[in-house]
C-alpha positions in Angstrom: 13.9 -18.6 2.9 10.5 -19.0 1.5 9.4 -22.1 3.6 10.6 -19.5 6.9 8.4 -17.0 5.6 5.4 -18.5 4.4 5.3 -20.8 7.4 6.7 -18.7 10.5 6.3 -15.0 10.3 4.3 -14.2 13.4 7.0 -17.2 15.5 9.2 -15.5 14.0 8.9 -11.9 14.9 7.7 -12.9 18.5 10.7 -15.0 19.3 13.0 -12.1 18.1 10.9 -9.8 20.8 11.7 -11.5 23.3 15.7 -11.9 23.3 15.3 -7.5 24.2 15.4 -9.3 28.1 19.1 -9.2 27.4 19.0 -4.9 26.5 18.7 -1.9 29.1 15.3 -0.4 30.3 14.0 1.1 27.5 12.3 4.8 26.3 8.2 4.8 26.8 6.6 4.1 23.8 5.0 6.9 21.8 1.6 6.4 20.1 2.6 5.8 16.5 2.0 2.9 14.4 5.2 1.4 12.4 3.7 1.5 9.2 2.8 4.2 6.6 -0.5 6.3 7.2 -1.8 9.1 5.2 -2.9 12.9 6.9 -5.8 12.7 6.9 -6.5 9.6 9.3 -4.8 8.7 12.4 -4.6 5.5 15.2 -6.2 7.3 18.2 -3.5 5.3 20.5 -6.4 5.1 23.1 -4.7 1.9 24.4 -2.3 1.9 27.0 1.2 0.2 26.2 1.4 -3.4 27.8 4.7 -2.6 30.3 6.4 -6.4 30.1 9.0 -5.3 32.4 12.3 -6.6 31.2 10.7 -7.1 27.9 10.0 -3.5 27.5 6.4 -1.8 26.4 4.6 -3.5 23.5 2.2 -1.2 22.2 -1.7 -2.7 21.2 -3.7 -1.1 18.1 -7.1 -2.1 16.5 -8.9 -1.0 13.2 -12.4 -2.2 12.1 -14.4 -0.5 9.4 -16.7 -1.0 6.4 -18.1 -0.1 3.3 -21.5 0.7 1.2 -21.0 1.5 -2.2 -22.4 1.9 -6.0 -21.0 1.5 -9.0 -21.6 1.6 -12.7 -21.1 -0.6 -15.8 -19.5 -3.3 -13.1 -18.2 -6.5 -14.6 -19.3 -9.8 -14.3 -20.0 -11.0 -11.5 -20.0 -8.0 -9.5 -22.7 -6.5 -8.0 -24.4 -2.7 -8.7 -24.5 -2.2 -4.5 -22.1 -3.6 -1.9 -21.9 -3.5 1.4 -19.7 -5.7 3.6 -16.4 -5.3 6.1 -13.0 -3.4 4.8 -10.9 -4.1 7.7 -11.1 -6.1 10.9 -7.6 -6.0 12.5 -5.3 -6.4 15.5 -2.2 -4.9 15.4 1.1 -5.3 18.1 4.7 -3.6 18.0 7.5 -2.6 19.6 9.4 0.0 18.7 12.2 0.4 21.0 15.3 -1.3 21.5 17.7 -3.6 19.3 15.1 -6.3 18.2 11.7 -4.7 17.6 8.9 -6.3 15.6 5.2 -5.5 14.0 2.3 -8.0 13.5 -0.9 -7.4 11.9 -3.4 -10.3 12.3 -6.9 -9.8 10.8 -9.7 -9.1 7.1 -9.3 -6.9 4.8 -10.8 -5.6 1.8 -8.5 -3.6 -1.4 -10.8 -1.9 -3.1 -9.4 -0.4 -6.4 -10.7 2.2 -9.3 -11.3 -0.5 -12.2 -10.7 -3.5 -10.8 -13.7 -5.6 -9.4 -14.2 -5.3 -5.5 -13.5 -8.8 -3.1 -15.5 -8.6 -0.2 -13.1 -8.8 2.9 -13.0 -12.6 3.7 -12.3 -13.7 0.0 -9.5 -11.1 -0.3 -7.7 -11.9 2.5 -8.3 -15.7 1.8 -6.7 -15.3 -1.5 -3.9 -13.0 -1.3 -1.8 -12.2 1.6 -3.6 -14.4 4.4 -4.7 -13.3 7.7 -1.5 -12.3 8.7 -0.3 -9.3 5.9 1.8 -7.9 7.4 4.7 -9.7 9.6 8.3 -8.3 10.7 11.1 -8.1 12.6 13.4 -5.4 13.1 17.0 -5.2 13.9 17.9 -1.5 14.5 21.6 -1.3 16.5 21.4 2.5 16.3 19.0 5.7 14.7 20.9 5.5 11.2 20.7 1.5 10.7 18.1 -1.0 10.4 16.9 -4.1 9.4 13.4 -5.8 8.2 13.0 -9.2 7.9 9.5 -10.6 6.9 6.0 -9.7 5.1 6.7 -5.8 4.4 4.6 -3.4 2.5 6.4 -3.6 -1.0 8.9 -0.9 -2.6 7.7 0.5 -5.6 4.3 3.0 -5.9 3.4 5.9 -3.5 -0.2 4.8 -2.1 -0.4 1.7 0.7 -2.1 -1.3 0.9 -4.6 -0.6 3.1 -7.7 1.7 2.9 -6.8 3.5 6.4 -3.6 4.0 5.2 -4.5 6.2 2.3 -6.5 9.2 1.8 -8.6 7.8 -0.2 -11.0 4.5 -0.2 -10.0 2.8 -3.2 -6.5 2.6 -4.3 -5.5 4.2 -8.0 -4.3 3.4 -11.5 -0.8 3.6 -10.8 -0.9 1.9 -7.5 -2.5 -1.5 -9.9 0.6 -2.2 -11.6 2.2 -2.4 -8.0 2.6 -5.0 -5.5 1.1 -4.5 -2.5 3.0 -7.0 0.2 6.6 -8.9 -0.2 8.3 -11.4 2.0 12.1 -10.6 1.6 14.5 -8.2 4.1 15.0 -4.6 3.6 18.4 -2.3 4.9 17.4 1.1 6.0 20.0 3.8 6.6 19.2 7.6 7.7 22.0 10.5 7.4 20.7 13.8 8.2 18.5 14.7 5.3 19.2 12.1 3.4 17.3 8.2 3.7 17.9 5.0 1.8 16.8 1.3 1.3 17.8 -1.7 -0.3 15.7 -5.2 -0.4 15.6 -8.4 -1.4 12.2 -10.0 -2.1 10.2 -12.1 -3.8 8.2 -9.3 -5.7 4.0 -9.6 -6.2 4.2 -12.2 -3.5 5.7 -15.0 -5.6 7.5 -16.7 -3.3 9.7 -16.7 -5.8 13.2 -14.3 -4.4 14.4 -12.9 -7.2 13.2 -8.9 -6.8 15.8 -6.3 -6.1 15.0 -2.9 -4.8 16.3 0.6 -4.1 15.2 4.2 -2.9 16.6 7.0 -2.3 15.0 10.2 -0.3 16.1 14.0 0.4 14.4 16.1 3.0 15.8 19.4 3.3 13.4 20.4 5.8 10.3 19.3 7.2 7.7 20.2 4.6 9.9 18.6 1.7 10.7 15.5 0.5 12.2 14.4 -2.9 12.2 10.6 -3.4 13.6 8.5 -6.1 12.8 4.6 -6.7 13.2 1.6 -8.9 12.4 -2.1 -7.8 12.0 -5.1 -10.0 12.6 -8.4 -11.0 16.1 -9.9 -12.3 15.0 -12.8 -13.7 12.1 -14.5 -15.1 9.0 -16.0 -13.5 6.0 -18.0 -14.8 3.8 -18.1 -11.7 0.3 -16.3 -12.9 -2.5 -15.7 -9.9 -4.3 -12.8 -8.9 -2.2 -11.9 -6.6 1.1 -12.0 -8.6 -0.1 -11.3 -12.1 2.3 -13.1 -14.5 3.5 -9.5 -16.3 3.5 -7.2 -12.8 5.8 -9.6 -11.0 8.2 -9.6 -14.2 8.2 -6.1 -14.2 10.3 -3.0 -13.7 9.0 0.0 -11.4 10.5 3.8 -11.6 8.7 6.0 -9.2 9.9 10.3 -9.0 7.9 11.4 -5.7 7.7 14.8 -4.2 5.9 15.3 -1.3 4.9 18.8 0.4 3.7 18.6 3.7 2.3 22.3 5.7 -0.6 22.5 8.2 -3.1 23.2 5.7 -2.1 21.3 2.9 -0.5 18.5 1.6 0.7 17.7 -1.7 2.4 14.8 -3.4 3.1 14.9 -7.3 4.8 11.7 -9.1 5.6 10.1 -11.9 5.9 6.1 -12.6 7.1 4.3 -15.5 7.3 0.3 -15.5 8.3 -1.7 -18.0 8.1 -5.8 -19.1 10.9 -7.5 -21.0 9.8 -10.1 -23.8 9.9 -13.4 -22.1 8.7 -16.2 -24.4 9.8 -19.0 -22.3 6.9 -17.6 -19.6 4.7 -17.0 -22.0 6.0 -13.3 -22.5 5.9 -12.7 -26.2 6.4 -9.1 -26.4 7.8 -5.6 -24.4 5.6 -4.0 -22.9 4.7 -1.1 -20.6 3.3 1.9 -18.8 3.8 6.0 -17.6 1.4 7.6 -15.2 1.2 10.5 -13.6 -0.4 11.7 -10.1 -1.5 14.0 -8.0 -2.5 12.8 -4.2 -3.3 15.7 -1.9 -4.9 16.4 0.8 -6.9 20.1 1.8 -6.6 20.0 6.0 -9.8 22.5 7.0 -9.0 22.1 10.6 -5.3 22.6 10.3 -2.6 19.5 11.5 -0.6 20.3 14.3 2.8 22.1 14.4 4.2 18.5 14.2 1.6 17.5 10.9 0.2 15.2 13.4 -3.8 15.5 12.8 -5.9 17.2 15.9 -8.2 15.0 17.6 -11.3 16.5 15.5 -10.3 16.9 11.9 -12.2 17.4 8.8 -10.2 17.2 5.4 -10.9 17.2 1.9 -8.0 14.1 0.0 -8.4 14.0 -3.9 -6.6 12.5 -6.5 -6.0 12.7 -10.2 -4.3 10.6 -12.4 -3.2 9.7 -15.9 -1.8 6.7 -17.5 -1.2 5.5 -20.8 0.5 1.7 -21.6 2.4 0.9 -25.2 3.4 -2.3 -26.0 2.4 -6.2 -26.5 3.1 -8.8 -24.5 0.7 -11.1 -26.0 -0.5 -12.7 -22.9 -3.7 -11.6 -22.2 -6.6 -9.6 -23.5 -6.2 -7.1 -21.1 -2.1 -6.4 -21.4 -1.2 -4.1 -18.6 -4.3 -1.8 -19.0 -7.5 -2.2 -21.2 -5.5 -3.9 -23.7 -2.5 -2.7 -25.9 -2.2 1.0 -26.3 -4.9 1.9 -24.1 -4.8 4.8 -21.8 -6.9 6.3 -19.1 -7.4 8.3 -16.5 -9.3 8.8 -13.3 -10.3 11.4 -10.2 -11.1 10.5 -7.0 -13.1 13.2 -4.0 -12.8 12.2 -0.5 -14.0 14.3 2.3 -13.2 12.9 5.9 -14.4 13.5 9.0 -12.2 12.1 12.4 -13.2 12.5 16.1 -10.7 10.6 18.3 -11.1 6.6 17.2 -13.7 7.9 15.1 -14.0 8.1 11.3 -16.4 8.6 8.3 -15.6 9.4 4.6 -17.1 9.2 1.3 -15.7 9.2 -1.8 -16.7 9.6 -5.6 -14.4 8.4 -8.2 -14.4 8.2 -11.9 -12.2 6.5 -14.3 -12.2 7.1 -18.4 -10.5 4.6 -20.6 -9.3 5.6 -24.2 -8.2 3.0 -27.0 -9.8 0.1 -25.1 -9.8 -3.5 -26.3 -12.9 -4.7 -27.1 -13.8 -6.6 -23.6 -11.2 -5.7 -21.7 -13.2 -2.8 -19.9 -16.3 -2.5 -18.1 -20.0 -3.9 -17.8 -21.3 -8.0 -18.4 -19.1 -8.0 -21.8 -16.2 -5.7 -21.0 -17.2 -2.6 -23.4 -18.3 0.3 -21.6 -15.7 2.4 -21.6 -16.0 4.1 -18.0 -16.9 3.9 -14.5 -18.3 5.5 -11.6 -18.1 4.9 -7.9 -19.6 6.1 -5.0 -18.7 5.0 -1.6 -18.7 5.5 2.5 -16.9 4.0 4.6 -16.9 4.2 8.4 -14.9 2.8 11.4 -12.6 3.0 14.1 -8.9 3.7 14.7 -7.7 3.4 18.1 
């Protein structure tokens, strides 16, 4: 399984396109991507679906953007000021019929409150590779379906992506996460009610031994209630950036509600994860972490009757969060915060402005740590005890 994933995604989920020859003419497609976006940004769909004929439409979208920003107290080897690219990205789908498929090709930047920033071609060079996003899907009716490939991860509210999200950077709770997993994931839909399983291989470990399950109840259209838990089932010693040695052995517990209206939009949750002791990975001790959130969003020109956002749309996103860690693992300075028993806590502005394919936003963020190991924070040696961040960032959607 892993060899077919690391080595064959985008094969993969274009072969599987085109065996729809052997299905019916198919619906037109609409103008939405297949992957999660936030309110207050949207894919303009200014590109015409490519009509393939018996292959049915395959739909074309694009996103290039960057950022300027400044920052306090950074850490070594970071810069004060930085500008450079966030995303650079081509994206193709199809959405209809029994095999259907998404493939994102392209740079990208994760910038994240109290983590040091990767400029766009390092980032993608080291983590998830030019191709981050890769799947196929088998869908027989509208209840059932199935994903096969690199999917955005279970586990966390916010997305990978900046576009995706309200705000710029990603938050506290989102950095115990993973971001991307290669695995398959069963979707089922019953009238209100939603759920998934998956198989994967966690914080991108290549390594299939993650489980994952969520559950979702939507009495009506402005409400959602979600429930969530992913994590690992057995033990695994592989320690990179990109799968952090305690993350990828951990368990994740998200309780989401989300309130969606015209004017607002609102999304409370709580997440607890937690790390088994481990010694023969070099996991000498339990450890773990509880946060809380708020994400919203303040629409001043008001989303559509649908939530879909107008073609000019100015919004105000924030964010405020809390999260406190207990524990030792022993395996690092850091643990799973600013060392053991550290807390902290963070809130994030973002005002954004969208014309069409057109979009601009700042943001100003600040995060406070509490009970810090000495080191494990911010500036040259890892003592100051906060930071501050201001950034823009500008692009296009289309």
């Amino acid at each position: 399984m892993g060899t077919i994933f690391r080595r064959s995604e985008l094969l993969l989920a274009l072969l599987l396109a085109l065996s729809t020859s052997a299905h019916s003419e198919e619906d037109p497609a609409d103008k939405q991507i297949a992957f999660a976006m936030a309110e207050s940004l949207a894919f303009s769909g200014s590109v015409a679906p490519l009509d393939l004929g018996a292959l049915g439409q395959w739909q074309v979208f694009g996103a290039a953007s960057g950022t300027a920003f400044h920052q306090t107290y950074p850490t070594s080897g970071n810069d004060a000021n930085t500008a450079g690219f966030t995303n650079a990205q081509i994206m193709i789908q199809k959405t209809t019929g029994f095999a259907q498929f998404f493939v994102q090709a392209g740079l990208y930047s994760l910038p994240s409150l109290g983590v040091a920033y990767q400029r766009s071609v390092d980032q993608t060079t080291s983590s998830f590779g030019y191709v981050p996003h890769a799947w196929v899907s088998l869908v027989p009716n509208d209840q059932w379906s199935l994903m096969i490939g690199k999917l955005p991860s279970m586990g966390g509210y916010e997305a990978t992506l900046t576009y995706q999200n309200i705000n710029i950077q990603r938050g506290l709770l989102w950095n115990q996460t993973s971001s991307v997993s290669r695995g398959v994931q069963l979707n089922h839909t019953d009238g209100p009610f939603s759920a998934s399983l998956a198989v994967t291989d966690g914080s991108y470990s290549n390594v299939y031994n993650w489980l994952g399950a969520s559950l979702s109840y939507q009495p009506d259209p402005s409400n959602t209630f979600t429930a969530g838990w992913t994590g690992s089932v057995s033990g695994n010693a592989t320690d990179t950036p990109t799968t952090p040695l305690l993350q990828n052995n951990s368990q994740i517990y998200n309780l989401i509600y989300t309130y969606s209206g015209v004017q607002w939009t609102l999304a409370p949750y709580a997440q607890y994860t937690y790390v088994a002791s481990n010694p023969a990975i070099g996991i000498n001790g339990a450890s773990d972490t509880f946060g809380v959130a708020l994400v919203a969003t303040y629409h001043i020109t008001p989303l559509a009757p649908d939530r879909s956002p107008p073609r000019q749309h100015f919004s105000i996103p924030f964010r405020l969060e809390y999260i406190t860690s207990g524990g030792n693992s022993h395996s690092n300075d850091a643990n799973l915060l600013y060392g053991a028993g550290s807390s902290a806590w963070s809130a994030t502005i973002t005002p954004t402005y969208q014309d069409g394919p057109f979009f601009v936003r700042a943001e100003a963020s600040y995060l406070q740590t509490i009970n810090v190991t000495p080191g494990a924070a911010f500036g040259p040696n890892g003592t100051s005890t906060s930071q501050a961040r201001v950034m823009l960032e500008a692009g296009i959607l289309y």
